[in-house]
C-alpha positions as CSV (number, residue, x, y, z in Angstrom):
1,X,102.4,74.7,62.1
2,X,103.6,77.1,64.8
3,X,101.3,79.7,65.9
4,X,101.5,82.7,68.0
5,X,97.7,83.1,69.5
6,X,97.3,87.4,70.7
7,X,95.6,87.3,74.5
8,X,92.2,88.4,72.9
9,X,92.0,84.7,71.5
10,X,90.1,82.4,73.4
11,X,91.7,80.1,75.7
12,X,89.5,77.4,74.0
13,X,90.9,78.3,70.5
14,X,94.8,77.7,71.8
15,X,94.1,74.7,73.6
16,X,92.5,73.0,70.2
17,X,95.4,73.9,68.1
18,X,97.9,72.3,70.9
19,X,95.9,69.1,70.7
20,X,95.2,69.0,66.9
21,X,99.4,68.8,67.3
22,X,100.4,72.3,66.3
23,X,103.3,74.9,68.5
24,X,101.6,77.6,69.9
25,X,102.7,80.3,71.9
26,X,99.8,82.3,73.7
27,X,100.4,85.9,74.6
28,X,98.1,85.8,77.8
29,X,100.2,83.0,79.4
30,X,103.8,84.8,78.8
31,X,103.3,88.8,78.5
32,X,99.8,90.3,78.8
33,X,98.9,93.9,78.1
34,X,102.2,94.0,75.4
35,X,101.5,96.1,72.4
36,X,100.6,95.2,68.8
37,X,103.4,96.1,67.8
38,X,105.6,93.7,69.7
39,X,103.3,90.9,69.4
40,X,103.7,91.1,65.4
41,X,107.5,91.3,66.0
42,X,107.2,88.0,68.1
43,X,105.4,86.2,65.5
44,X,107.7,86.9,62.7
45,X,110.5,86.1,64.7
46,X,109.0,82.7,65.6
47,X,107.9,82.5,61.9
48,X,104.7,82.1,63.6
49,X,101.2,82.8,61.9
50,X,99.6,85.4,64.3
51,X,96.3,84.7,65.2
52,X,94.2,87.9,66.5
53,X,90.5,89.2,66.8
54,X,92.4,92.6,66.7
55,X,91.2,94.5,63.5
56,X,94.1,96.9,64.2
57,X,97.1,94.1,63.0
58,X,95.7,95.0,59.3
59,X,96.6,99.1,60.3
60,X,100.1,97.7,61.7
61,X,100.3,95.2,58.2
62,X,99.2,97.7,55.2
63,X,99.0,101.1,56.3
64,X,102.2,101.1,58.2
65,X,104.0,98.5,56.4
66,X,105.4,96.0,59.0
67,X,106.1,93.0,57.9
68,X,104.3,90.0,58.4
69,X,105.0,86.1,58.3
70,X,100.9,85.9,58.2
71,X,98.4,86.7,60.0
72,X,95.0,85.3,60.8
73,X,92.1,87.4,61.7
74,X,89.3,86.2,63.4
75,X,85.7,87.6,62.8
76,X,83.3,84.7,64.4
77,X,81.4,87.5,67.0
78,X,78.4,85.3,68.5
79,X,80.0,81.8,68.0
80,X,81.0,79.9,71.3
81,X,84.4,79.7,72.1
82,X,83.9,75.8,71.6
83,X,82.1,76.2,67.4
84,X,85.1,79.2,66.9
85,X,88.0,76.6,67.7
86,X,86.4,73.9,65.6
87,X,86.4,76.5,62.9
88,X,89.4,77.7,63.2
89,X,91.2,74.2,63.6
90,X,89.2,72.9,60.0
91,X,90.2,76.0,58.3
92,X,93.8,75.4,59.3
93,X,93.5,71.9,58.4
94,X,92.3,72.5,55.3
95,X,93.7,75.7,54.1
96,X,96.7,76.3,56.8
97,X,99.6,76.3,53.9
98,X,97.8,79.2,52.3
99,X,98.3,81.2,55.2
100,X,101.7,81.5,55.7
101,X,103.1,85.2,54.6
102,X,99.5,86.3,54.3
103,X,96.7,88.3,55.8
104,X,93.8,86.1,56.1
105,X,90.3,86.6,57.8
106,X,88.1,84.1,58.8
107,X,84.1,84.5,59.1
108,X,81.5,82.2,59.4
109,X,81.4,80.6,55.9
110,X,84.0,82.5,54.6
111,X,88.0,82.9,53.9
112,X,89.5,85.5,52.4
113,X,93.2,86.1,51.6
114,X,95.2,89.1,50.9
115,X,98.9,89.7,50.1
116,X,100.8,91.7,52.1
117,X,103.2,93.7,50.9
């Protein structure tokens, strides 16, 4: 799958999903401090699933209507970096074609999906 990781992901969380094989593009390595709004126009112009911590991608996604080729929330607050990448790379293993072209978050114990429109 090809990813594009926002800088608030860990560093930990990029570098799992390069080794479990996948394309990932990581916003703190090429253009820090770039808005939300040009990070969601990246992904979808990579077809890349955005993955964020940033609660304000599902204001960008549903209450302003941009477009989306998915996106991947992540609420794991008080996890390690380390147990949130193992997380994040089983859920994608497991449930990663379900993603695509949708607004998913992930909690501990917990995915939830929601059409974008």
């Amino acid at each position: 799958m090809r990813f594009l990781c926002d800088e608030n992901v860990d560093r930990q969380v990029v570098d799992a999903l390069r080794q479990a094989g996948h394309t990932v593009t990581y916003i703190a390595e090429l253009s820090p401090s770039v808005d939300d709004e040009r990070v969601l126009a990246d992904a979808n112009r990579e077809s890349a699933l955005l993955v964020t911590s940033d609660r304000d991608f599902g204001a960008l996604v549903f209450n302003q209507g941009k477009v989306s080729s998915g996106v991947l929330l992540i609420r794991l607050a008080g996890l390690t970096p380390a147990k949130r990448a193992e997380i994040i790379v089983a859920a994608l293993r497991d449930h990663g074609a379900e993603m695509a072209g949708v607004f998913t978050v992930i909690s501990p114990g917990m995915i939830r999906y929601r059409r974008t429109p």
